[in-house]
VMD Tcl script that draws the C-alpha trace (Angstrom):
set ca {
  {-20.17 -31.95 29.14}
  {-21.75 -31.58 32.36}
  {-19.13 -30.48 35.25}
  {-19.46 -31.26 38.97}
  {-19.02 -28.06 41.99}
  {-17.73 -28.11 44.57}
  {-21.24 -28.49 46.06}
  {-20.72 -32.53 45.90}
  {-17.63 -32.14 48.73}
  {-19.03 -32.96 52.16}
  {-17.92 -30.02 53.81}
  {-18.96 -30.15 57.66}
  {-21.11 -33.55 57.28}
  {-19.16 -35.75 59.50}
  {-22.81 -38.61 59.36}
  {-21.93 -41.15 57.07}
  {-25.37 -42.03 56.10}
  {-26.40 -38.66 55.59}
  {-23.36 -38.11 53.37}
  {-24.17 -41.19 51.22}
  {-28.17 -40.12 51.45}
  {-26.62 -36.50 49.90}
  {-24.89 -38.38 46.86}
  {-21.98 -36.31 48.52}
  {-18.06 -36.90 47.34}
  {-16.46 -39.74 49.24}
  {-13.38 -41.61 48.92}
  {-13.91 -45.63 49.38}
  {-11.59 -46.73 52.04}
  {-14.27 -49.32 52.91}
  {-11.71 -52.24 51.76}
  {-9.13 -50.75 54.42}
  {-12.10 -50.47 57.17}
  {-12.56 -54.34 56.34}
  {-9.42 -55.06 57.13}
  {-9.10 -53.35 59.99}
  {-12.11 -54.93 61.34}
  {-11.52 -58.79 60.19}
  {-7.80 -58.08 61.03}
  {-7.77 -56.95 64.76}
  {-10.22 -57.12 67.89}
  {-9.43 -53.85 69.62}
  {-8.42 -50.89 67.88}
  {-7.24 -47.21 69.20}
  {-7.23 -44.62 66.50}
  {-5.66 -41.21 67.26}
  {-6.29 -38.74 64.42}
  {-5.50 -35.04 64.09}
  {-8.23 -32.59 64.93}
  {-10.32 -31.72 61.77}
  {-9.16 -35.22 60.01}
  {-12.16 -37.20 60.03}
  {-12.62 -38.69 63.70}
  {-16.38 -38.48 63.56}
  {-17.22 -39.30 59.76}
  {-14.93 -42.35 60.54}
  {-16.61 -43.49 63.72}
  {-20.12 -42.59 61.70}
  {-19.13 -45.09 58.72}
  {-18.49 -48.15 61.52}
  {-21.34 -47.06 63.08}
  {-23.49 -47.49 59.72}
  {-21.62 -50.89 59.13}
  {-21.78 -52.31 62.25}
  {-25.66 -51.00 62.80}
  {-27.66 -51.47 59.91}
  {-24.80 -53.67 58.13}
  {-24.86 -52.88 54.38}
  {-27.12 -50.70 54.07}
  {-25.45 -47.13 53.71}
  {-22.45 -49.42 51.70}
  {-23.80 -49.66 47.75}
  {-21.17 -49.92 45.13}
  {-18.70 -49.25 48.07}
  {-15.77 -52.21 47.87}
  {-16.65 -53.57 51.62}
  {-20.72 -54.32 50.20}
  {-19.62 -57.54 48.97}
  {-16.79 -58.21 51.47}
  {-19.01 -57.85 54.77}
  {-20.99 -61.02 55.33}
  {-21.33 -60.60 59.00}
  {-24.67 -59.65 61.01}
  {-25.74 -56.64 62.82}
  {-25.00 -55.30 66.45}
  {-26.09 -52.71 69.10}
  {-24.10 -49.93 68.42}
  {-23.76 -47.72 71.62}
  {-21.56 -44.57 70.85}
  {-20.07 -42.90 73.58}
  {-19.09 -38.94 72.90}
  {-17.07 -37.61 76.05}
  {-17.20 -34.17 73.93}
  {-20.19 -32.88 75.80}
  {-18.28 -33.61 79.25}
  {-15.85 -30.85 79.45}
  {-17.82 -27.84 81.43}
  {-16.76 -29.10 85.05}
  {-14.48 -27.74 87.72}
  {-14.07 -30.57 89.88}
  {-13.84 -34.57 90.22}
  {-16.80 -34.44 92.36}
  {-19.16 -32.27 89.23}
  {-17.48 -34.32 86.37}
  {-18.45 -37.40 88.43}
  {-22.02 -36.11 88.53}
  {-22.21 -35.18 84.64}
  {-20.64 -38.68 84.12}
  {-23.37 -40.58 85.41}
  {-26.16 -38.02 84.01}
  {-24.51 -39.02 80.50}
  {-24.76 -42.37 81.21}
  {-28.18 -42.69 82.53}
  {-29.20 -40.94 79.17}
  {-27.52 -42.83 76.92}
  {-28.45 -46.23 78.70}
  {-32.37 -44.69 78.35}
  {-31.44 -44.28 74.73}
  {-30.01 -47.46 73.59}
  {-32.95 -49.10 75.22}
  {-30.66 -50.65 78.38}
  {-32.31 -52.06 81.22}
  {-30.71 -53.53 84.55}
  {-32.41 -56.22 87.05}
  {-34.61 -54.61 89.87}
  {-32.63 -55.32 92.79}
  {-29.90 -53.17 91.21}
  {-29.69 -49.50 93.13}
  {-26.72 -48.15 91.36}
  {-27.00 -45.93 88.76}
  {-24.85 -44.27 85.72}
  {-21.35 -45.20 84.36}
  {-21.50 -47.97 87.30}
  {-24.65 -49.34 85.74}
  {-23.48 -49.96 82.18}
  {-20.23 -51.05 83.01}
  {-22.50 -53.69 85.08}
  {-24.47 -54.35 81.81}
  {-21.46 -54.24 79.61}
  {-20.07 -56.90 81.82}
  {-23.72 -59.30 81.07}
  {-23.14 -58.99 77.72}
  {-21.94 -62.07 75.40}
  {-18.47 -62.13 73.69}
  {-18.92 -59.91 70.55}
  {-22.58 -58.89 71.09}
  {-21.64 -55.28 71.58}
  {-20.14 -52.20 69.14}
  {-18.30 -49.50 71.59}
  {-17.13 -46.48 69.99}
  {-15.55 -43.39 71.84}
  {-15.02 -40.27 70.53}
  {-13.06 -37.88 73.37}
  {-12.74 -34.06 72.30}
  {-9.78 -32.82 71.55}
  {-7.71 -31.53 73.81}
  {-8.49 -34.11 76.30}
  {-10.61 -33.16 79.59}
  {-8.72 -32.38 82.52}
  {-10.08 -32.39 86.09}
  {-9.07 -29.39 88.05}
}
mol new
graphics top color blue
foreach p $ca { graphics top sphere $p radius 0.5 }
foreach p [lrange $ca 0 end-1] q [lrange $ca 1 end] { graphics top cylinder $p $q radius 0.2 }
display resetview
């Protein structure tokens, strides 16, 4: 009889395709994750540090993304029957060297301009702004349900001096 190690846990992989790509150990709560999703239109989720935050925002970041794909022999494979999105996932983790409202300002809108440049965002011309201003602006184009938003904030929470 062949026996598993503990080689099959996925200890520090918190990317939920790359745990699935590993054949790593992983305990379906997709059924629950349906739910959640069919059941309400916004939800906060406050977790514990160290209890998951990122695999969790990972897995509806698969689902929501590239739809089954990641999801094989998982219960919510034959339960999701809805289409893909753009996933833009905001992490406020890498915004927490500042010492003022003025430089956290600054590294706001340097985040922002990234990610926008990232998720392949684009604004009209005739708009000078730039930053968190801009993709609120876009945010604000976009149709009813067209757009995935996760946040992940570190823990503890930023402060601004």
């Amino acid at each position: 009889m062949e026996r598993k190690t503990f080689s099959q846990l996925p200890l520090g992989v918190s990317d939920f395709h790359k745990l699935r790509e590993l054949e790593k150990i992983y305990v379906d709560k997709t059924g629950l994750l349906y739910e959640l999703i069919t059941t309400f239109e916004k939800v906060f989720l406050a977790r514990p540090r160290r209890f998951g935050k990122s695999l969790l925002v990972s897995t509806f970041e698969s689902l929501f993304k590239y739809g089954t794909r990641d999801f094989k022999g998982l219960a919510i494979e034959k339960l999701w029957k809805d289409k893909t999105y753009k996933v833009i996932r905001l992490d406020f983790s890498n915004l927490k060297d500042f010492s003022s409202e003025e430089e956290f300002s600054v590294l706001l809108d340097e985040y922002f301009e990234i990610l926008m440049a990232q998720s392949e965002v684009t604004l009209p011309k005739d708009k000078n702004f730039g930053g968190f201003s801009s993709f609120i602006y876009w945010l604000g184009l976009q149709p009813s349900n067209s757009v995935v938003n996760f946040q992940r904030f570190s823990t503890p929470y930023p402060e601004v001096a």
